[in-house]
Residue frames as qw, qx, qy, qz and C-alpha x, y, z in Angstrom:
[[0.347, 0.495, -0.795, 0.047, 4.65, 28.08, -71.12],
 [0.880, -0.130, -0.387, -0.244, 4.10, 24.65, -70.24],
 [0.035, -0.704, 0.646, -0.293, 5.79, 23.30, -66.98],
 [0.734, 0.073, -0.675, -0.004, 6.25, 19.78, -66.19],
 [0.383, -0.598, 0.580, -0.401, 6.34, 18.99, -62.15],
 [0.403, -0.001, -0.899, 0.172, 7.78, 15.48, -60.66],
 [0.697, -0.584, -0.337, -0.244, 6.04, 14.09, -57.82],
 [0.244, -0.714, 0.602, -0.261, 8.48, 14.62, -54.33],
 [0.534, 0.183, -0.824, -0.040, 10.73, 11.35, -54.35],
 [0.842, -0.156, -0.515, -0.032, 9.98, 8.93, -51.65],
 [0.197, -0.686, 0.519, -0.470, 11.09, 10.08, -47.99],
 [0.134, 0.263, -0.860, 0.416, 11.52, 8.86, -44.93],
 [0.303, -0.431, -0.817, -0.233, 7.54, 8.49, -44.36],
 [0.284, 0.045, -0.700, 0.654, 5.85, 10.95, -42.96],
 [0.593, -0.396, -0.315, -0.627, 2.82, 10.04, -42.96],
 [0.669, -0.378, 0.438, -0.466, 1.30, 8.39, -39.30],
 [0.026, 0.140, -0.961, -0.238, 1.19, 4.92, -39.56],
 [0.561, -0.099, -0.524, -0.633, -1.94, 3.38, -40.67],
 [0.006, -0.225, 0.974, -0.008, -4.70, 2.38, -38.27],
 [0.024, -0.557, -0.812, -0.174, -7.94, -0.21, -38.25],
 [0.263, -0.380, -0.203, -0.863, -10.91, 2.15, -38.19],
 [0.802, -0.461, -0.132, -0.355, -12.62, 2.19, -34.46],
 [0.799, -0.174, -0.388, 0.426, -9.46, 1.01, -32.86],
 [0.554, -0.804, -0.007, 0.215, -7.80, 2.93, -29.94],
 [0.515, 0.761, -0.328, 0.218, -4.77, 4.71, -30.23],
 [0.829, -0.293, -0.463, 0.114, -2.69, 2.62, -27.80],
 [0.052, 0.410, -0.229, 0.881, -1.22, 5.93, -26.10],
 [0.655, -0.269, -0.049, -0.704, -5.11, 6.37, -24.75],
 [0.829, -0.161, -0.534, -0.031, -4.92, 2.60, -23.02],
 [0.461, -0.770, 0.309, -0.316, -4.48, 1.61, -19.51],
 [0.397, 0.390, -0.829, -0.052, -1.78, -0.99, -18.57],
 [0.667, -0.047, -0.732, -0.131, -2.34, -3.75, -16.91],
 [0.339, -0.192, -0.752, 0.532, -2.36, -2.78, -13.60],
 [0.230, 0.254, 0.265, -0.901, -4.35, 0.20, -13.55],
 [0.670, -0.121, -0.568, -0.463, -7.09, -2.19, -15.65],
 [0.479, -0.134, -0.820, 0.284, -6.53, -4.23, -12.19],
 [0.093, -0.120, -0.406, 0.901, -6.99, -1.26, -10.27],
 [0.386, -0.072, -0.270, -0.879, -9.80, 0.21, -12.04],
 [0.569, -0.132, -0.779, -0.228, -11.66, -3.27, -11.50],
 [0.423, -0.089, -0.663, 0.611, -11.03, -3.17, -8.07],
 [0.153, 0.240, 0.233, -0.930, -12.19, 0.04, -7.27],
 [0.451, -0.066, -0.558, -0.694, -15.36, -0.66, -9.69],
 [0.570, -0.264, -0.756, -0.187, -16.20, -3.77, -7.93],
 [0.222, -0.186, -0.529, 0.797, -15.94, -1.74, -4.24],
 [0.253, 0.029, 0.151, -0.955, -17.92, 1.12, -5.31],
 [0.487, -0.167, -0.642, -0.567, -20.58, -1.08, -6.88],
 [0.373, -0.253, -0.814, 0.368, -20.62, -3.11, -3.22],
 [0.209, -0.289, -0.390, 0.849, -21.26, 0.76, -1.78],
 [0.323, 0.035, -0.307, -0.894, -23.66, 1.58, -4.01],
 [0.631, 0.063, 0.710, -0.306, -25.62, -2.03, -3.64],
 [0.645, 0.479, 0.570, 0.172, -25.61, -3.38, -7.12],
 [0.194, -0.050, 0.449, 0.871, -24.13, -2.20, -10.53],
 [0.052, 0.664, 0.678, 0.311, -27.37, -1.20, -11.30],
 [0.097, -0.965, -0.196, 0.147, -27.42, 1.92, -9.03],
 [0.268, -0.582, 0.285, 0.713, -23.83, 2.81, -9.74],
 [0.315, 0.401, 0.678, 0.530, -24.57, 2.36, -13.74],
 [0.067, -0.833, -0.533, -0.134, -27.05, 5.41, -12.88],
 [0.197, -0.935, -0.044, 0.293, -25.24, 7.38, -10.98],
 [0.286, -0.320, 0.499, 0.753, -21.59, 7.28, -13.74],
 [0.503, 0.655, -0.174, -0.536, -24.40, 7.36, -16.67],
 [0.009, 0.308, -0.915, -0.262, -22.64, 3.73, -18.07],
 [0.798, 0.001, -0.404, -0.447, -24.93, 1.21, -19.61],
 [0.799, -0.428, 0.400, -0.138, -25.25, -1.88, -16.86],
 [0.987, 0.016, 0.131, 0.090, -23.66, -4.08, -19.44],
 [0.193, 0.773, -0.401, 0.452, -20.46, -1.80, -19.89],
 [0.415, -0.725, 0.387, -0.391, -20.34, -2.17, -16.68],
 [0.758, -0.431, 0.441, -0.212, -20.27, -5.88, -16.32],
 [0.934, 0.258, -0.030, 0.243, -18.32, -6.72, -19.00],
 [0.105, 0.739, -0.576, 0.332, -15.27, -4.27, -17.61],
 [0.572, -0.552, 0.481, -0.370, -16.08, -6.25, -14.59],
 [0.787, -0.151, 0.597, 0.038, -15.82, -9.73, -15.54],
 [0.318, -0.479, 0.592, 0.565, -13.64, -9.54, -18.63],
 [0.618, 0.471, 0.629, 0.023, -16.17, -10.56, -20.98],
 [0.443, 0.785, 0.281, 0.329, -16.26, -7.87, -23.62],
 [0.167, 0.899, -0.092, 0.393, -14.59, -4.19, -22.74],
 [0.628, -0.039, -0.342, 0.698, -11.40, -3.25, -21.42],
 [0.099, -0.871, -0.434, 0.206, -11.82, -0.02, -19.11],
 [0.377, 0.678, 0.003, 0.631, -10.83, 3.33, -20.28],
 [0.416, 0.110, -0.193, 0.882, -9.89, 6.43, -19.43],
 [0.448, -0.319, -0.180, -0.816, -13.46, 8.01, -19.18],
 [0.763, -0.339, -0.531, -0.142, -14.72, 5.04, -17.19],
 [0.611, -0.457, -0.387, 0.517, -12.44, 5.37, -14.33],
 [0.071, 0.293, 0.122, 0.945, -12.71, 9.23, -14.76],
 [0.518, -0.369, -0.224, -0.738, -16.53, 8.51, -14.14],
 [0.763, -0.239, -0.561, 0.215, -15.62, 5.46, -11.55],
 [0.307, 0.093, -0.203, 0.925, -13.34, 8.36, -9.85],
 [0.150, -0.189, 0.118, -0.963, -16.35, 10.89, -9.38],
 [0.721, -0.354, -0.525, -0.282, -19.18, 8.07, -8.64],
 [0.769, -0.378, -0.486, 0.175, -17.03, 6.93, -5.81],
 [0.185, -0.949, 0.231, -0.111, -15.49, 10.77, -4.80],
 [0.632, -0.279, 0.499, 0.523, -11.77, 9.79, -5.17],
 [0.263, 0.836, -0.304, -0.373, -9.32, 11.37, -7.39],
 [0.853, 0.458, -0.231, -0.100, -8.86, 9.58, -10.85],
 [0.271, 0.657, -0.657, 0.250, -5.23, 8.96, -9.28],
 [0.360, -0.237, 0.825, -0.365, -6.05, 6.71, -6.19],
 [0.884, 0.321, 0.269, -0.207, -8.44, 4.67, -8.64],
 [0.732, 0.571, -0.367, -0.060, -5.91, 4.23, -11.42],
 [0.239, 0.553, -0.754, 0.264, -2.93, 3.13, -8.59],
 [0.731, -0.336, -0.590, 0.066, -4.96, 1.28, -5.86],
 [0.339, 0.111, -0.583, 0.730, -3.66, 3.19, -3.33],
 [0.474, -0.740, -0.353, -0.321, -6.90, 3.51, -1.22],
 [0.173, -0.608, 0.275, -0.725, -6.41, 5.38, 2.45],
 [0.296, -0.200, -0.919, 0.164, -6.85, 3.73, 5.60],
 [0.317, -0.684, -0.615, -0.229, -10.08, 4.19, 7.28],
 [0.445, -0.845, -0.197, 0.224, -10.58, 7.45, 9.36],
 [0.618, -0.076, 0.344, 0.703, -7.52, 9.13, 7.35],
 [0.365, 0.725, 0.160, -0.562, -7.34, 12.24, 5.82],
 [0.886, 0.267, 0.331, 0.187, -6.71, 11.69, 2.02],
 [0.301, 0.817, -0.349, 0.346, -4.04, 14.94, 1.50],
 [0.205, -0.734, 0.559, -0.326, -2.22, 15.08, 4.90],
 [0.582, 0.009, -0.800, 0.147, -2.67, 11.18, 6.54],
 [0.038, -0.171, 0.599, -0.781, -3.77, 13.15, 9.74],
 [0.144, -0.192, -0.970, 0.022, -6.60, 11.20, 11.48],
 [0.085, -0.453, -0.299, -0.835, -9.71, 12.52, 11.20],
 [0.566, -0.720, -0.350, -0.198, -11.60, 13.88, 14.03],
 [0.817, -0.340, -0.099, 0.456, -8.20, 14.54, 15.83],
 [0.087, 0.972, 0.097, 0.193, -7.08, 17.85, 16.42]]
C-alpha cells in the first residue's frame, strides 16, 4: 500500500543560524578590554624577550601574527594567542586576559613578599 507523507510544517526554526564560512563564532571572541590587555601583556613580554622575533619562537606564532595583533593592522587576538602569550611569559591566561599584573617582588597566589619569611 502506497503511503503519502507531508513534509513537517514550518516551526519555530531550529536550525542554528546561518554563518559566513571562516568566520568566528562570536562566543570564542575577546572583548575589548581583554584585546587591550592581551596587547599589553604581548608588547611587555616581547620587551623581555628583546624583539618579537624571539618571542614569535618561543609561542610558535608567525612574526607577522604577531605584529599585526600588535599594531592593529590585520588580526584581532584570540583565545590561543594569549593562551600561548600566557605560557611564553609564565603567567596564568587570567592575569593576561585582565591586566592585573603583581607588583614587583610579590608572590602571585598569597601577595606575601618574596624573600620574607
Amino acid at each position: 500500500m502506497l503511503r503519502l507523507v507531508h513534509p513537517a510544517p514550518a516551526g519555530q526554526g531550529t536550525d542554528p543560524p546561518k554563518r559566513r564560512r571562516g568566520s568566528r563564532s562570536a562566543a570564542l571572541g575577546l572583548t575589548p578590554e581583554e584585546v587591550r590587555h592581551v596587547r599589553a601583556a604581548l608588547r611587555n613580554t616581547a620587551r623581555a624577550y628583546g624583539g618579537l622575533d624571539c618571542l614569535s619562537t618561543v609561542m610558535g606564532v608567525p612574526t607577522d601574527t604577531l605584529e599585526g595583533v600588535l599594531y592593529r593592522r590585520k588580526h584581532l587576538p584570540s583565545g590561543t594567542l594569549a593562551i600561548r602569550l600566557a605560557c611564553a611569559a609564565g603567567l596564568s591566561v587570567e592575569v593576561v586576559l585582565s591586566g592585573a599584573l603583581n607588583p614587583a617582588g610579590r608572590c602571585p597566589t598569597c601577595g606575601h613578599r618574596v624573600g620574607n619569611r
